[in-house]
C-alpha positions in Angstrom: 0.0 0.0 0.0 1.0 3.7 -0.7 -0.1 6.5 -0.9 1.9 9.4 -2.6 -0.5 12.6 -2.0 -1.7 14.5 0.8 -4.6 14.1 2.0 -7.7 16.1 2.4 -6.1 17.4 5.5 -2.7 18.3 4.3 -0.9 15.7 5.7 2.4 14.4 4.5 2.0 11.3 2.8 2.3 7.5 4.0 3.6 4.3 3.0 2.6 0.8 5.1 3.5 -2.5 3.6 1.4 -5.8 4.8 1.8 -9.4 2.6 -1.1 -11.5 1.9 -1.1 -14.4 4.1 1.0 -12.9 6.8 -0.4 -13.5 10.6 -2.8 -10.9 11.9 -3.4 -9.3 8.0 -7.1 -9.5 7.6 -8.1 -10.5 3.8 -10.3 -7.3 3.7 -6.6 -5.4 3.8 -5.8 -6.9 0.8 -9.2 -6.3 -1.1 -10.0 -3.3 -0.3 -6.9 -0.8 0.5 -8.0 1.1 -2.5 -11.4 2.6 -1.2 -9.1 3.2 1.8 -6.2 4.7 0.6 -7.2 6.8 -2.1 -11.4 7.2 -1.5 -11.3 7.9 2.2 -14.3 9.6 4.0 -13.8 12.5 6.0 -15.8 13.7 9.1 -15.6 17.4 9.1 -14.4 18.8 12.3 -16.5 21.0 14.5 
């Protein structure tokens, strides 16, 4: 996973790294890092 942008807050980008199959790495990590990465859903702050 990467993610080379800021995001809608302005924060520096990220990079985390998980491999398929690895203990504790949920198969939803895998399938759906995309929505989460790059389509995330902001609350807006009060």
């Amino acid at each position: 996973m990467r993610r080379n942008k800021l995001d809608a807050f302005g924060k520096h980008p990220w990079k985390a790294e998980v491999t398929e199959g690895d203990a504790g790495v949920a198969s939803t990590t895998i399938t759906g890092w995309f929505t989460e990465v790059y389509e995330p859903v902001y609350t807006p702050e009060p």
